[in-house]
ZADO-846162 format. One record per residue: x, y, z of N, C-alpha, C, O in turn; residue in three letters. Coordinates in nm, 3 decimals. Last residue first. Layout:
N
> X:Y:Z:X:Y:Z:X:Y:Z:X:Y:Z:ALA
...
END
This chain:
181
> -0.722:-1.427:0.997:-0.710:-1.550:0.833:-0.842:-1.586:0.781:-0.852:-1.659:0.683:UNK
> -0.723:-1.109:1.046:-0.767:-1.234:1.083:-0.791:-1.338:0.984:-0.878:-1.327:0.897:UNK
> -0.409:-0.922:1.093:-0.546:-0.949:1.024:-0.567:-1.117:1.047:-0.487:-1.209:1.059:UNK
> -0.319:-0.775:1.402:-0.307:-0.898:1.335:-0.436:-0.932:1.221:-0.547:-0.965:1.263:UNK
> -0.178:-0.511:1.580:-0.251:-0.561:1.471:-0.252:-0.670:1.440:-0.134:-0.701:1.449:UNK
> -0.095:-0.344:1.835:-0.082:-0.438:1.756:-0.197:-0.475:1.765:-0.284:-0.484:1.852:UNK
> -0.171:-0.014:1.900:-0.110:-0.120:1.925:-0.092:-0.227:1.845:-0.058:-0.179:1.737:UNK
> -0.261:0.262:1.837:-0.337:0.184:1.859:-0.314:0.057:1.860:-0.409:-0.015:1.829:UNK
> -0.040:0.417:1.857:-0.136:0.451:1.966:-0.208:0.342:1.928:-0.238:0.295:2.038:UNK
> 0.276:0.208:1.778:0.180:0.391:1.750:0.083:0.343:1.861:0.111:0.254:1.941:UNK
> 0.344:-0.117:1.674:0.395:-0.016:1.731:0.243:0.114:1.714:0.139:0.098:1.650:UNK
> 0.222:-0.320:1.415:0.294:-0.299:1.544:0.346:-0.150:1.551:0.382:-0.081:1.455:UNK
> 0.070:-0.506:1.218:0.086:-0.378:1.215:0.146:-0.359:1.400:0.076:-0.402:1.492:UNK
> 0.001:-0.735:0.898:-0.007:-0.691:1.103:0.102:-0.565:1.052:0.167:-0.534:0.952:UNK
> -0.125:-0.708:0.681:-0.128:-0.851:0.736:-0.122:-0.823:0.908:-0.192:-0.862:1.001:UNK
> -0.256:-0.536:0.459:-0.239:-0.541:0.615:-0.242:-0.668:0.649:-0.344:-0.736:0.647:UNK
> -0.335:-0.691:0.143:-0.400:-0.593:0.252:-0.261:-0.613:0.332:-0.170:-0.685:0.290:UNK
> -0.453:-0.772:-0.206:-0.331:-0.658:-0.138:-0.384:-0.692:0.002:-0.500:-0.732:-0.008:UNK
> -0.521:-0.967:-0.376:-0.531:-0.969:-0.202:-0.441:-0.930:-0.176:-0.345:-0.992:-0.131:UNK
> -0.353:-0.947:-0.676:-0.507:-0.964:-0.567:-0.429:-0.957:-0.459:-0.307:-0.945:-0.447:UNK
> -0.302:-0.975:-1.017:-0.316:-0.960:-0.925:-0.387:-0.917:-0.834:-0.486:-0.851:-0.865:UNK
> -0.303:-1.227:-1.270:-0.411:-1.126:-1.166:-0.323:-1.099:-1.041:-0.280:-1.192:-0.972:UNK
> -0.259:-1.294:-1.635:-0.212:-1.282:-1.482:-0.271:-1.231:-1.401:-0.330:-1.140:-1.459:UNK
> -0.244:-1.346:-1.879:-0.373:-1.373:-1.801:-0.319:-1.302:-1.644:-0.402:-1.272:-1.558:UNK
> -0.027:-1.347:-2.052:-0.111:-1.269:-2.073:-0.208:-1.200:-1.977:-0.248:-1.084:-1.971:UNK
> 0.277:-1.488:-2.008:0.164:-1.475:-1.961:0.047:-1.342:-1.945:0.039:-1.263:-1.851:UNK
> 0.484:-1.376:-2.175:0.446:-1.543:-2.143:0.295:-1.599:-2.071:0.233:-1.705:-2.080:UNK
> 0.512:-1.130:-2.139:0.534:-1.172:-2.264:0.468:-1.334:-2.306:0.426:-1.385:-2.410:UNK
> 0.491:-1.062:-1.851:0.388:-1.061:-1.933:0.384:-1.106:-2.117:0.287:-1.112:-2.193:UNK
> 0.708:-1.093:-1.694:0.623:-1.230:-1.751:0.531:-1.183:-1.827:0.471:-1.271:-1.888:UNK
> 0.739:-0.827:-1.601:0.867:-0.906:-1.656:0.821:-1.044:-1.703:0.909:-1.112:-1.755:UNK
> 0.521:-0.722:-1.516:0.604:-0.648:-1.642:0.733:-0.760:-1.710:0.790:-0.767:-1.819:UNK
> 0.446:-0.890:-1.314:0.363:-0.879:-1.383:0.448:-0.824:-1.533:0.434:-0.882:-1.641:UNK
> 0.646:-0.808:-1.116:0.663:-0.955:-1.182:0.589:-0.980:-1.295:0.626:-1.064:-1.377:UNK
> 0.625:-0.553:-1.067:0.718:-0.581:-1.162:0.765:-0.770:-1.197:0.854:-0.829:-1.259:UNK
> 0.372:-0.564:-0.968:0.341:-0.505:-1.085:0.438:-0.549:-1.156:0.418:-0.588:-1.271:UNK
> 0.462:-0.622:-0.710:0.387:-0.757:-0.820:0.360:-0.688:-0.913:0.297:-0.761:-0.990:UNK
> 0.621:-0.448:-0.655:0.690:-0.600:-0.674:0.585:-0.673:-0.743:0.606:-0.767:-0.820:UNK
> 0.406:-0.271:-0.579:0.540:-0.209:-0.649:0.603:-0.384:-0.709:0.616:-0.400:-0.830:UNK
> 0.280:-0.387:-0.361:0.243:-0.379:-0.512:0.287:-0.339:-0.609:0.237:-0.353:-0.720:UNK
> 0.446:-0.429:-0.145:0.407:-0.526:-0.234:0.348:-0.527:-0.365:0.351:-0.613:-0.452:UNK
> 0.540:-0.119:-0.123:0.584:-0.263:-0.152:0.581:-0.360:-0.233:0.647:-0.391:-0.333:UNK
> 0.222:-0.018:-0.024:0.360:0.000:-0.181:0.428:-0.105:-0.212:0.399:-0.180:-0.305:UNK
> 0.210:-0.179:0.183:0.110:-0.183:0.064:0.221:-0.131:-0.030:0.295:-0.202:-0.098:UNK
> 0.453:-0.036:0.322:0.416:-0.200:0.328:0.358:-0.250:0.214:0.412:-0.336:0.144:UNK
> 0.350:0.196:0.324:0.542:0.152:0.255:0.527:-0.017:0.191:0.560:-0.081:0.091:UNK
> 0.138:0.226:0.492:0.100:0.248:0.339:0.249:0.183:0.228:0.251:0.143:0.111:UNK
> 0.249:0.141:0.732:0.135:0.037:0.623:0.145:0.068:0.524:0.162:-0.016:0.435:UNK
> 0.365:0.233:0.897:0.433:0.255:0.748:0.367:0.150:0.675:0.413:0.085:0.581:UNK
> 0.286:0.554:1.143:0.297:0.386:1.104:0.362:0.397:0.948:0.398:0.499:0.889:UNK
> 0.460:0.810:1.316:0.349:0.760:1.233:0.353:0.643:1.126:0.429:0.651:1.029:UNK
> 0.681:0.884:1.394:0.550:0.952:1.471:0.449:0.910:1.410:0.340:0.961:1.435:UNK
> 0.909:0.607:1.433:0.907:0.747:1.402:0.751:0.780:1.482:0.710:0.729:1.586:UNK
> 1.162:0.403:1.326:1.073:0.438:1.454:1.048:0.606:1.409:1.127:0.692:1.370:UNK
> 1.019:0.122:1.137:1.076:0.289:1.142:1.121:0.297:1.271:1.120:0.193:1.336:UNK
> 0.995:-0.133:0.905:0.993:-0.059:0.980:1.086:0.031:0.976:1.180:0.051:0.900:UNK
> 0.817:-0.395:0.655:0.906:-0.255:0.685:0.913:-0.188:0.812:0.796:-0.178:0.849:UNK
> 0.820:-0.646:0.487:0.818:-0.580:0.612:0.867:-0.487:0.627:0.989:-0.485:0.612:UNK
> 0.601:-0.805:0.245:0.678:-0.704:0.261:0.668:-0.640:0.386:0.564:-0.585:0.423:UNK
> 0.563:-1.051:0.049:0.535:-0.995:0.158:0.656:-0.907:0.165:0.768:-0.921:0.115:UNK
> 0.366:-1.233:-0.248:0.464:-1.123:-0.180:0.434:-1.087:-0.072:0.314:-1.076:-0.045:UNK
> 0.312:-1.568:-0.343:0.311:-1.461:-0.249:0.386:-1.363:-0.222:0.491:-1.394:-0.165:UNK
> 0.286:-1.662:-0.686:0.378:-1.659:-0.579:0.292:-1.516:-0.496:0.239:-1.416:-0.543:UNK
> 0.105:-1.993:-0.829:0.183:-1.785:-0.885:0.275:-1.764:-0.769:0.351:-1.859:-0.749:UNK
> -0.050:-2.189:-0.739:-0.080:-2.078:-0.852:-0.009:-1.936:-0.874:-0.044:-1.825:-0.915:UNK
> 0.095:-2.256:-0.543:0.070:-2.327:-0.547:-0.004:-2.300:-0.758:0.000:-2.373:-0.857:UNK
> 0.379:-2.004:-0.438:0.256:-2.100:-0.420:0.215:-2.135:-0.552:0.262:-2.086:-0.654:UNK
> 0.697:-1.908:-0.407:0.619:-2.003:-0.463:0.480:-2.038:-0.389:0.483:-2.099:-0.282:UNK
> 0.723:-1.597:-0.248:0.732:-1.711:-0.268:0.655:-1.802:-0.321:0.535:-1.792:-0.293:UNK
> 0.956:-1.326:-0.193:0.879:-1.363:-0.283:0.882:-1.539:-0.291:0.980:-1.607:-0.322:UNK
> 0.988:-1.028:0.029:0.992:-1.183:0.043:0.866:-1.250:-0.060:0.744:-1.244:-0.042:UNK
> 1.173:-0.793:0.123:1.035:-0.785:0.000:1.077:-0.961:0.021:1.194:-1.000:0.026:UNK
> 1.211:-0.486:0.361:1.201:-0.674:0.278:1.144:-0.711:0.241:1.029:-0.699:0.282:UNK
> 1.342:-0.232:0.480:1.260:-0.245:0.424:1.279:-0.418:0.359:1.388:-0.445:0.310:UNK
> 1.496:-0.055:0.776:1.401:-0.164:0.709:1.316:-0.226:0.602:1.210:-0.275:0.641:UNK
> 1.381:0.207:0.890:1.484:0.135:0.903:1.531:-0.018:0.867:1.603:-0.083:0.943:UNK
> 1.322:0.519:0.697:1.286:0.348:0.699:1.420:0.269:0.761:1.531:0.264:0.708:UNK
> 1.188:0.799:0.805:1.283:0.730:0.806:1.312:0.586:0.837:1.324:0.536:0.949:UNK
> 0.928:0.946:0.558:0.989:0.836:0.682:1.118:0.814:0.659:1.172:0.808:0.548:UNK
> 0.674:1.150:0.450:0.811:1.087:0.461:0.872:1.035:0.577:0.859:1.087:0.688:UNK
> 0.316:1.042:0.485:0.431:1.135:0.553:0.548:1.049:0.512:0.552:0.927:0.521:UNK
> 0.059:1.090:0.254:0.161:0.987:0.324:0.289:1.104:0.376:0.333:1.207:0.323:UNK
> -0.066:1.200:0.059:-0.090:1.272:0.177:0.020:1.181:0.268:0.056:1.239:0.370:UNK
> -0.029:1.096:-0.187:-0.057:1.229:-0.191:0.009:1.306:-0.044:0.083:1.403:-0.027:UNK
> 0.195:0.863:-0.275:0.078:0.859:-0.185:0.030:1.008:-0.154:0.083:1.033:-0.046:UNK
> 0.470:0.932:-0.421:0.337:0.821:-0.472:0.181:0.870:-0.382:0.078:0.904:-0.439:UNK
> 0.622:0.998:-0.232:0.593:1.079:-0.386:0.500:0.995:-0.436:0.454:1.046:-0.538:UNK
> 0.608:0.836:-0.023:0.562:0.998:0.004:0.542:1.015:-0.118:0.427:1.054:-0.139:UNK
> 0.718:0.600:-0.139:0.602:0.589:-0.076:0.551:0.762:-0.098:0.467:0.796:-0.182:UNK
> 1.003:0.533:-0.104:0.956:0.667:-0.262:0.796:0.660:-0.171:0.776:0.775:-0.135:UNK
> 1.054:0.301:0.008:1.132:0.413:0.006:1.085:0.517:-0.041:1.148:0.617:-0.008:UNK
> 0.901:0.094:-0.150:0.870:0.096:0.001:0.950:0.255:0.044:0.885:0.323:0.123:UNK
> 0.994:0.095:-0.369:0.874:0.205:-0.375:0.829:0.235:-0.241:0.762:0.331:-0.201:UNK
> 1.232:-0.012:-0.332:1.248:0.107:-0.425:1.122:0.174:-0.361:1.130:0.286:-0.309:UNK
> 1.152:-0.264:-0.215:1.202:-0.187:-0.138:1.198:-0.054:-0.157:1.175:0.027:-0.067:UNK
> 1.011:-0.315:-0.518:0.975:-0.301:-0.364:0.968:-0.226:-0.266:0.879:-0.154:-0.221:UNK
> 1.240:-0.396:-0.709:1.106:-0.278:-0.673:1.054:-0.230:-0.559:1.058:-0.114:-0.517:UNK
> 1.386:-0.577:-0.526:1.414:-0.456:-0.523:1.346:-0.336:-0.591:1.367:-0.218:-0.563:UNK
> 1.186:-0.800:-0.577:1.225:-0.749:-0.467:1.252:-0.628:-0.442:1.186:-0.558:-0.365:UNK
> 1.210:-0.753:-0.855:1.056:-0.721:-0.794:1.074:-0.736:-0.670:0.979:-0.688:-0.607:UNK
> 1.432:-0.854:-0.961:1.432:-0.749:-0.959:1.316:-0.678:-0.900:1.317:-0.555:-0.893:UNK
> 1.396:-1.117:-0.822:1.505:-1.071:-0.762:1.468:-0.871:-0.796:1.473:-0.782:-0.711:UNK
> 1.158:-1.223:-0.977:1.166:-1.199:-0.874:1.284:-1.121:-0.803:1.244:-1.051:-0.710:UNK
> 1.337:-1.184:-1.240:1.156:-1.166:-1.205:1.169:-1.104:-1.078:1.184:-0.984:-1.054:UNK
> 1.595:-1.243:-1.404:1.521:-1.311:-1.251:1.387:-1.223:-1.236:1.379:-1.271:-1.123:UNK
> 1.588:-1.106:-1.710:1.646:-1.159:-1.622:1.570:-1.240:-1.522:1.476:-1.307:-1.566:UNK
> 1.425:-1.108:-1.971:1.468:-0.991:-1.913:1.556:-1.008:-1.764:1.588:-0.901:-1.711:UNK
> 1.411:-1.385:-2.061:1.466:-1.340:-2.089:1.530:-1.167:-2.029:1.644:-1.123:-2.043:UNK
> 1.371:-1.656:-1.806:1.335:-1.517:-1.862:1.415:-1.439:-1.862:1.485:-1.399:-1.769:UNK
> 1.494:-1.889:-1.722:1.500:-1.863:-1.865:1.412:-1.756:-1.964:1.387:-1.747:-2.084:UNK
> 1.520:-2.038:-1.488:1.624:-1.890:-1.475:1.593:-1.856:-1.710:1.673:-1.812:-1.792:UNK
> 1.348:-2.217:-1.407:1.480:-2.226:-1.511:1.532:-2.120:-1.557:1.589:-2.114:-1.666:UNK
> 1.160:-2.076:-1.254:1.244:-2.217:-1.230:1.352:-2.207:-1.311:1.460:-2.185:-1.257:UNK
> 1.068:-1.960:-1.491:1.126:-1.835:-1.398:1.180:-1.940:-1.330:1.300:-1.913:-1.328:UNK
> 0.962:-2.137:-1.661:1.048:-2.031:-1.701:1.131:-1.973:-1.588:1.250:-1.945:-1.600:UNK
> 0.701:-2.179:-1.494:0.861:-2.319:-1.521:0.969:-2.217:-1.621:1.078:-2.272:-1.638:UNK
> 0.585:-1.985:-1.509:0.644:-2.053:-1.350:0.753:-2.120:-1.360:0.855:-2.132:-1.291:UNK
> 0.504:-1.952:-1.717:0.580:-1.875:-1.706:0.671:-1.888:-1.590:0.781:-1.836:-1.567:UNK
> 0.322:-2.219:-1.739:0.470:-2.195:-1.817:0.521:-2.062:-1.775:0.635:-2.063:-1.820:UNK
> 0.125:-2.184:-1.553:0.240:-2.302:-1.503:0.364:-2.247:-1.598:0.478:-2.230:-1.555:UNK
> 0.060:-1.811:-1.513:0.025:-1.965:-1.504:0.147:-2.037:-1.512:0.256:-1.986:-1.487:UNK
> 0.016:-1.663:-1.132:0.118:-1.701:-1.281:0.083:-1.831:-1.350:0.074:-1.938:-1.290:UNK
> -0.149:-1.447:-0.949:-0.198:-1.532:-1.017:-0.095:-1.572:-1.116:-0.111:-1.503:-1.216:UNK
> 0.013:-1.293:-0.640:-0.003:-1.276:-0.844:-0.013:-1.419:-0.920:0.084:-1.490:-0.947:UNK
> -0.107:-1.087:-0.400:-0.068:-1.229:-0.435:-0.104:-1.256:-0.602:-0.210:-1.244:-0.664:UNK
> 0.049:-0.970:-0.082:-0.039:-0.969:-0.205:0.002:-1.096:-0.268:0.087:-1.179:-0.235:UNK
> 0.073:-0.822:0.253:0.112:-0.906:0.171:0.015:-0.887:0.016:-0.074:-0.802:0.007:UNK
> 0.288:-0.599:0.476:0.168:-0.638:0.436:0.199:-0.752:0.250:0.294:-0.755:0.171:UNK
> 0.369:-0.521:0.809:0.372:-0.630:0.696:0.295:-0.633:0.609:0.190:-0.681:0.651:UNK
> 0.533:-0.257:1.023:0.410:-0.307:0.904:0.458:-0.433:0.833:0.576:-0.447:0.802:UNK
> 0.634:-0.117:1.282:0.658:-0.215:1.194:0.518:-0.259:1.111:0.412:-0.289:1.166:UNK
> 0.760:0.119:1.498:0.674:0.027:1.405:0.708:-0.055:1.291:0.809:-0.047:1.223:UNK
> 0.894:0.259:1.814:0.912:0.168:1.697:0.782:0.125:1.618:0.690:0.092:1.693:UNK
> 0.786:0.632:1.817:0.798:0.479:1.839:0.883:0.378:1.770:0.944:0.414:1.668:UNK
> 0.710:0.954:1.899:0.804:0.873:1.858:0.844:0.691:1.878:0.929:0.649:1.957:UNK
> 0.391:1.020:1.956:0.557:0.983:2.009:0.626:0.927:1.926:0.577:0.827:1.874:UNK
> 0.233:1.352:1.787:0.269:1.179:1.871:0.418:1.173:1.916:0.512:1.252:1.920:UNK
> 0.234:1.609:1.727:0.260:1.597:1.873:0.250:1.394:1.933:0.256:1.336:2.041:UNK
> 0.299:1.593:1.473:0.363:1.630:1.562:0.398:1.644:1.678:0.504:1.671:1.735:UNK
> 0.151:1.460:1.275:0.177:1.402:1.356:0.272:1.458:1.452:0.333:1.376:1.521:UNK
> -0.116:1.608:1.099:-0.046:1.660:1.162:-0.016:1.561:1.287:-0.095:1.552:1.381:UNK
> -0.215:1.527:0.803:-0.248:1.507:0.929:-0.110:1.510:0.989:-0.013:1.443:0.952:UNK
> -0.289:1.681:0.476:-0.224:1.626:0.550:-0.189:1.616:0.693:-0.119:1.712:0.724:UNK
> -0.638:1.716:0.406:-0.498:1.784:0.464:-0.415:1.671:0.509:-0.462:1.576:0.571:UNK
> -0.949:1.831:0.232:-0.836:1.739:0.276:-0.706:1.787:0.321:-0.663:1.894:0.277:UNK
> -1.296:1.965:0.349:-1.195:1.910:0.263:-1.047:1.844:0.332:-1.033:1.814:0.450:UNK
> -1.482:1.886:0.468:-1.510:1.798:0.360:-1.348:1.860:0.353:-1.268:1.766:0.352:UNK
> -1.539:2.022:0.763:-1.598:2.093:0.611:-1.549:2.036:0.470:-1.561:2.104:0.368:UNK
> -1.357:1.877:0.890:-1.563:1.877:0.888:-1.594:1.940:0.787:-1.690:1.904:0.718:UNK
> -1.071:1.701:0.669:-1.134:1.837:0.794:-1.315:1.803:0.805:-1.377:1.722:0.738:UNK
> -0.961:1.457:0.650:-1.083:1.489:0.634:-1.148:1.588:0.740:-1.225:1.577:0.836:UNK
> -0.763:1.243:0.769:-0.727:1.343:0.673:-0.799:1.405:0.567:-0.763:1.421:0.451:UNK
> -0.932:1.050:0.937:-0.803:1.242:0.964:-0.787:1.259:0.900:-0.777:1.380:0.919:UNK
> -1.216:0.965:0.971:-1.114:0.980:0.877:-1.058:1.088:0.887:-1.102:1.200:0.860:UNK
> -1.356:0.985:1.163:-1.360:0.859:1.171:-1.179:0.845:1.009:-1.093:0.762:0.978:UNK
> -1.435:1.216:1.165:-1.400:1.168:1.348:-1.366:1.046:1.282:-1.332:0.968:1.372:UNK
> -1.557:1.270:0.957:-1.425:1.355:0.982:-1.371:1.289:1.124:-1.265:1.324:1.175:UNK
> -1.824:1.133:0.976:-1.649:1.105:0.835:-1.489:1.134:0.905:-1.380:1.078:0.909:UNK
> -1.930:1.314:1.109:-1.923:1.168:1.185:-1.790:1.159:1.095:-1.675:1.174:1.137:UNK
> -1.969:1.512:0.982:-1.900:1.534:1.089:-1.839:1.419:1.136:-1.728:1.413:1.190:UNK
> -2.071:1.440:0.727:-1.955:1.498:0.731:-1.870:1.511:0.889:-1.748:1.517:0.907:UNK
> -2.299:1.336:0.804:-2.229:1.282:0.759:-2.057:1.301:0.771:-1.964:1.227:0.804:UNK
> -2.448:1.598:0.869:-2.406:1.492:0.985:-2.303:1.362:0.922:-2.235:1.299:1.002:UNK
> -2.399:1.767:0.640:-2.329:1.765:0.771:-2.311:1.687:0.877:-2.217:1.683:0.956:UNK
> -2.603:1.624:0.517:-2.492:1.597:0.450:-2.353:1.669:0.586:-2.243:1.618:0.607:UNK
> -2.846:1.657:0.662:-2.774:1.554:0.648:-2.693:1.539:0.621:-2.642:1.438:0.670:UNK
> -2.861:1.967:0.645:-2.838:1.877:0.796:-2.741:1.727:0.774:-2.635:1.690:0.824:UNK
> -2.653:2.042:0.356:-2.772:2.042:0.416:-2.738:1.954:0.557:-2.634:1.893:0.581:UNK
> -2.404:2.202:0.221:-2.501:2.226:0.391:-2.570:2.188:0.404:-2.636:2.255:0.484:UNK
> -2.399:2.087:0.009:-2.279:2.035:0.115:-2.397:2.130:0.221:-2.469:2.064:0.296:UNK
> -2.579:2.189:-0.169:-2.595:2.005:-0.129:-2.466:1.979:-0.002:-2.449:1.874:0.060:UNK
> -2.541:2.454:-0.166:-2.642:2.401:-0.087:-2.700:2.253:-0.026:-2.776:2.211:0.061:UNK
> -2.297:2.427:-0.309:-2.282:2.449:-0.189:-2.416:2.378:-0.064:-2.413:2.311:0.039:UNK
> -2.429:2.302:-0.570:-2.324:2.215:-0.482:-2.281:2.275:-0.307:-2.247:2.204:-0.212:UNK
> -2.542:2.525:-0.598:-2.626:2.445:-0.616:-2.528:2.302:-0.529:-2.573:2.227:-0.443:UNK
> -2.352:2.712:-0.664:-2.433:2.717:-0.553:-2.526:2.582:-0.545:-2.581:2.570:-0.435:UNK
> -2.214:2.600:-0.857:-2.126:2.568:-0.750:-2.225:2.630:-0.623:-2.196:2.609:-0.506:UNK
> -2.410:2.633:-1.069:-2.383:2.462:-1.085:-2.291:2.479:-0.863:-2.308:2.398:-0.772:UNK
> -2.450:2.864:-1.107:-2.537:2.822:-1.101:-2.521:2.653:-1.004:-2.587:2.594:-0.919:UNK
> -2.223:2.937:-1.216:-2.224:2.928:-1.059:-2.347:2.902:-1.001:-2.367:2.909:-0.880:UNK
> -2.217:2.773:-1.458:-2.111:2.740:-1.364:-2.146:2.792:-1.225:-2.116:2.727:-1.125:UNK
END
């Protein structure tokens, strides 16, 4: 064992693994230079409005689709209760996300819609506070497609979900966002 933690010290000092580390740490805050982790100190930002959207998207096949059309899943509406997952996790975010700062959400909307193979979730949230709410955003949506996933899975085995990201991002120091289609 200390065989094993000098042997790890000497792999964290070497030149290279410091130049790594330094560049990391300028490029990721919640990554002191000496590798380890902290929650990032927004105290001295401003206080803003923000706003996050971010979207995902759950592969359904046709019969569980024409079920949830005909209000004839059995655990109830799908969607109605994977809205209010959502919001639920868009709210809870801090106890989920290690390092995520608690917020005061002024806002949270979970918008579930038919496409073409399954349905799109989007989810908008805003604050005004000292630090963005992408991560509420990402919860969100993946909080809601897990619970469309739990409530069809009896009917549909196959299901995928995908293409979590950042759709746009407004307000804080580095201005508006728009991911590119």
């Amino acid at each position: 064992m200390v065989k094993h933690l000098a042997h790890e010290r000497a792999r964290a000092s070497s030149p290279a693994r410091r130049s790594r580390q330094a560049s990391t740490s300028a490029a990721l805050t919640h990554v002191t230079r000496d590798g380890s982790v902290h929650m990032v100190d927004v105290g001295a930002k401003a206080v803003t409005a923000r706003e996050a959207i971010a979207s995902a998207h759950i592969a359904v096949n046709a019969t569980a689709r024409r079920l949830v059309r005909q209000g004839a899943i059995k655990k109830g509406n799908p969607l109605e209760v994977a809205r209010v997952a959502g919001i639920l996790a868009a709210k809870r975010t801090s106890e989920i996300i290690p390092l995520c700062h608690q917020l005061p959400l002024s806002h949270v909307g979970v918008d579930i819609t038919p496409v073409k193979d399954g349905y799109r979730l989007t989810a908008t949230v805003r604050t005004t506070a000292q630090t963005g709410v992408e991560m509420e955003a990402l919860t969100a949506v993946s909080a809601a497609a897990l619970t469309v996933y739990d409530m069809l899975k009896a009917v549909d085995r196959e299901m995928v979900i995908g293409a979590v990201c950042v759709v746009e991002k407004k307000g804080g120091r580095r201005g508006h966002y728009r991911r590119k289609p």
